[in-house]
C-alpha positions as CSV (number, residue, x, y, z in Angstrom):
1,X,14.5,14.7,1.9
2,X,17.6,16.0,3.3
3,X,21.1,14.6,1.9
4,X,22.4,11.5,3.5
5,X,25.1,12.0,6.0
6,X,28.2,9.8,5.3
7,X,28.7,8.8,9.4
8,X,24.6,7.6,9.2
9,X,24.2,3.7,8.3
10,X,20.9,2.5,6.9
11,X,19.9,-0.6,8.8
12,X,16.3,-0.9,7.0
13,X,15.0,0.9,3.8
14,X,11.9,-1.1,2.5
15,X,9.5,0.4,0.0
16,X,5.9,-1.1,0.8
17,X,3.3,-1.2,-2.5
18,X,-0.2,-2.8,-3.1
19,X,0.0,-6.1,-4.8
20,X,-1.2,-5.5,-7.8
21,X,-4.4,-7.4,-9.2
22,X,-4.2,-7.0,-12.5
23,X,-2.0,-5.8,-15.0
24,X,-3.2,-3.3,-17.6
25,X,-3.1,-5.8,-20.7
26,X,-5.2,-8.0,-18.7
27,X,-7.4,-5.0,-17.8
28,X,-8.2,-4.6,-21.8
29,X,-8.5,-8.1,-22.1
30,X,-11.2,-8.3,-19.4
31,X,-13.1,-5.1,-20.6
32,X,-13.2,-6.1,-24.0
33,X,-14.8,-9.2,-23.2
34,X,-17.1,-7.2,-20.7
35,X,-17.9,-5.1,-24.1
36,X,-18.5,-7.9,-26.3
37,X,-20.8,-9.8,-24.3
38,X,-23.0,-6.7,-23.4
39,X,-22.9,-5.6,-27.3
40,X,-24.2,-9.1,-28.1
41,X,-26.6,-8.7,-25.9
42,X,-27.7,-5.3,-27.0
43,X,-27.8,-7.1,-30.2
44,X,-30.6,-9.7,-29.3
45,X,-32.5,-6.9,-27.1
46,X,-32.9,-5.0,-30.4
47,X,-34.3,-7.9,-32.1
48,X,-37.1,-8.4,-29.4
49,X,-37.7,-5.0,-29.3
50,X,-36.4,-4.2,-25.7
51,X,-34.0,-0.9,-26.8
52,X,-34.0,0.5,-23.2
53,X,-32.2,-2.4,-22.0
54,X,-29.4,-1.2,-24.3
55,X,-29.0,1.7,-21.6
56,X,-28.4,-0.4,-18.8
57,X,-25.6,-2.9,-20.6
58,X,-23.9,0.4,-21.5
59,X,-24.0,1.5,-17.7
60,X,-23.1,-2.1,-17.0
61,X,-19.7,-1.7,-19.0
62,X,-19.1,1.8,-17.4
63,X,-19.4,0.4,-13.1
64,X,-17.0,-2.1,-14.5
65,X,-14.9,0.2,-16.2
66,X,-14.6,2.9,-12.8
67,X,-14.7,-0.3,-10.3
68,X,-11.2,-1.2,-12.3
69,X,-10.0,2.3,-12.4
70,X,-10.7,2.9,-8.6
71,X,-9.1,-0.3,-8.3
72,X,-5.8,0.8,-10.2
73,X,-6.2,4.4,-8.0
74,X,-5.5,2.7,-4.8
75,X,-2.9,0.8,-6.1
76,X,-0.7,3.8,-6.9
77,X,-0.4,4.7,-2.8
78,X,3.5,3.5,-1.6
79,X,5.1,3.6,1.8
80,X,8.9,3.6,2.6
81,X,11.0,2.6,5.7
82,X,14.0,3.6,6.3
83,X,15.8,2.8,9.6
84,X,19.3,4.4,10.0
85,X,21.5,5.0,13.6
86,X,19.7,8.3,14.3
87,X,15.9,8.0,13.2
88,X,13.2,5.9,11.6
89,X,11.8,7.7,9.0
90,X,8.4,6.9,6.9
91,X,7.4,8.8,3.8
92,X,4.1,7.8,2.6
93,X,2.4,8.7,-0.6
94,X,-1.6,8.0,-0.2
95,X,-3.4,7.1,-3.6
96,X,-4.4,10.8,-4.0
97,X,-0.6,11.4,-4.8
98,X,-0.3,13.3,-1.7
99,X,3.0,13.0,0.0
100,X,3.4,12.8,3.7
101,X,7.1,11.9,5.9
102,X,7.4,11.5,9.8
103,X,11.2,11.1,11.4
104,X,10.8,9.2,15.1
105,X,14.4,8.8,16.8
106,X,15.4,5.4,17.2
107,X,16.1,5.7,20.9
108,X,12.2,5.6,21.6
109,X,11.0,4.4,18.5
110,X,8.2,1.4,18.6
111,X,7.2,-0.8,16.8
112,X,3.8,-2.6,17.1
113,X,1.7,-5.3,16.2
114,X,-1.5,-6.9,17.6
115,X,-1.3,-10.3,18.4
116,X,-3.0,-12.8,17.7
117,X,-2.9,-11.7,14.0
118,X,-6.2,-10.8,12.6
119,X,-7.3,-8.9,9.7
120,X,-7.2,-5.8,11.7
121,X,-3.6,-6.4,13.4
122,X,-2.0,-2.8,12.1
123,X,1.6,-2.2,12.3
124,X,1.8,0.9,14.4
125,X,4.9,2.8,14.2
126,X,4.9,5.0,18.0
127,X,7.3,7.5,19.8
128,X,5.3,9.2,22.8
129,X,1.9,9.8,22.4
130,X,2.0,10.0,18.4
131,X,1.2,6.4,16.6
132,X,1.4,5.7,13.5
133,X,-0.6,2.9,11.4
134,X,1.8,1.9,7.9
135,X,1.4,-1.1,5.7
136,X,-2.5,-1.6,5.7
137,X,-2.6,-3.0,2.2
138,X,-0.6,-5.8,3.6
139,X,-1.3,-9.3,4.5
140,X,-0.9,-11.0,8.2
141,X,2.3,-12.7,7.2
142,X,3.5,-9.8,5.3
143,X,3.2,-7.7,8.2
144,X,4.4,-10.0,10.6
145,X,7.0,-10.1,8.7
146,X,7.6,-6.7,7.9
147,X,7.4,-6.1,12.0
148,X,10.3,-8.6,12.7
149,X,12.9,-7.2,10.2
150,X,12.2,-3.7,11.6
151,X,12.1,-4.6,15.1
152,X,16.1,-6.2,14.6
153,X,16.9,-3.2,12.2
154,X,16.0,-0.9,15.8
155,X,17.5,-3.2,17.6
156,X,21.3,-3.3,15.6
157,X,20.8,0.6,15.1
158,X,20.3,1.4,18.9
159,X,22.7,-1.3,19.6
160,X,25.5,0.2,17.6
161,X,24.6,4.4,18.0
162,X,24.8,3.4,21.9
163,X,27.7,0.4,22.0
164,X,30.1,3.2,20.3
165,X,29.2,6.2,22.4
166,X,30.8,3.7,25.8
């Protein structure tokens, strides 16, 4: 990221994340109860005489255990916004931890969202024939939201970069 210039104003710097399901206390909570019950289980399988159940509960515990971590994984990706008088700029970190920035001027910068709202209304960030697609963790009112702050922040930056030029 290049050092901000002191002329540039920042009409819109957002940082988007995942809401987060469940918090990593909670996550030993529920795995320990996850345990428990399949180690009394295991328990009253050996009784009867069934040991290759005790297998299975084990593998049981472990597709809980990576559904939770893939879970946390996908949780970790972030996107931030940041609108100033000269460009909209988007760095994006996906949850591989790989990091990934676009810079579209604000002079032909658009933003776009489906309507009527459905689950698959993106927010699609476009400037020529290059689009965008940020905030698909969202919800609908969360990007409709998101879409109407952005849309004024674009609308005070181009309003002001080309007011003062006159």
């Amino acid at each position: 990221m290049s050092a901000p210039d002191p002329e540039t104003q920042t009409y819109f710097d957002a940082l988007l994340r995942p809401n987060q399901s469940l918090s990593r206390p909670a996550f030993w909570v529920i795995m320990s109860i996850v345990a428990g019950a399949n180690l009394i289980s295991a328990f009253a399988f050996i009784s009867s005489g069934a040991f290759p159940i005790i297998g299975f509960l084990g593998l049981d515990v472990l597709v809980v255990w990576l559904a939770f971590k893939a879970c946390f994984k996908s949780q970790r990706q972030w996107t931030r916004v940041q609108i100033t008088n000269d460009v909209l700029r988007v760095d994006h970190m996906n949850p591989k931890g790989e990091e990934s920035s676009v810079e579209l001027p604000t002079a032909f910068a658009r933003i776009e969202l489906k309507t009527p709202l459905t689950p698959n209304s993106w927010v699609t960030l476009a400037h020529r024939r290059e689009a965008y697609v940020i905030g698909r963790f969202l919800t609908m009112d969360e990007r409709h939201s998101l879409v109407e702050a952005m849309r004024d922040a674009l609308q005070r930056a181009r309003r002001h970069t080309y007011s003062s030029d006159v």
